[in-house]
Residue, then its C-alpha position, 0 to 999 in steps of 0.5 A: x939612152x935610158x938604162x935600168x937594172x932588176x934583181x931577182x933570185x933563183x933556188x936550184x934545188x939540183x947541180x946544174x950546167x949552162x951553155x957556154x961554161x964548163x963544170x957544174x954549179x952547186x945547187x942554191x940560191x942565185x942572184x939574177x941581173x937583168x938590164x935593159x934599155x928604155x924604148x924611145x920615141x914611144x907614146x908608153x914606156x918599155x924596156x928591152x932586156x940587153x944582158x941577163x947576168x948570173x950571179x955566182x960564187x965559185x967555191x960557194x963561199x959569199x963572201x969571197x970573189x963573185x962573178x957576173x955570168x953573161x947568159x941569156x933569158x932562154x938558157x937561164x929559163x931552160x935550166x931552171x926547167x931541167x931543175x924543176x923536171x929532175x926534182x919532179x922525177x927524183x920525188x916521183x920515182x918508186x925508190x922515193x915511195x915508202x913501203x906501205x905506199x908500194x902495198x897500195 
């Protein structure tokens, strides 16, 4: 069995939660470790994801401990979306406009 790994980041511009884990990681930049197996017996080749890992840094310090947090490609994809929809709303409010766009 043929296994490769892919790296990639992510930028959280808000705090956020994900299943399965208790508390609340900072907003940041986040490693992404996606592995997969090789398909075999087909005349092209394709992968399959079998592990989407989170890179984090508890304290926020990078150069102490890390951990690899197990998540799926749905959750990871569902809490970026919830970061971009509060980041739209915070930009978007009323509080955020300046008073001669009010005026308008």
């Amino acid at each position: 069995m043929n296994m490769r790994s892919t790296r990639s980041m992510v930028t959280f511009l808000n705090p956020f939660t994900l299943p399965g884990y208790l508390g609340e990681l900072p907003a940041g930049d986040y490693e992404v470790l996606v592995e997969e197996e090789r398909l075999e017996g087909l005349s092209f080749e394709a992968y399959r994801r079998t592990a989407t890992y989170l890179t984090v840094h508890p304290g926020g310090d990078r150069s102490g401990r890390t951990e690899l947090r197990a998540t799926s490609e749905d959750d990871l994809k569902a809490a970026l979306n919830r970061d971009k929809a509060m980041t739209l709303n915070t930009n978007g409010s009323d509080a955020a406009l300046s008073p001669q766009e009010d005026l308008k």
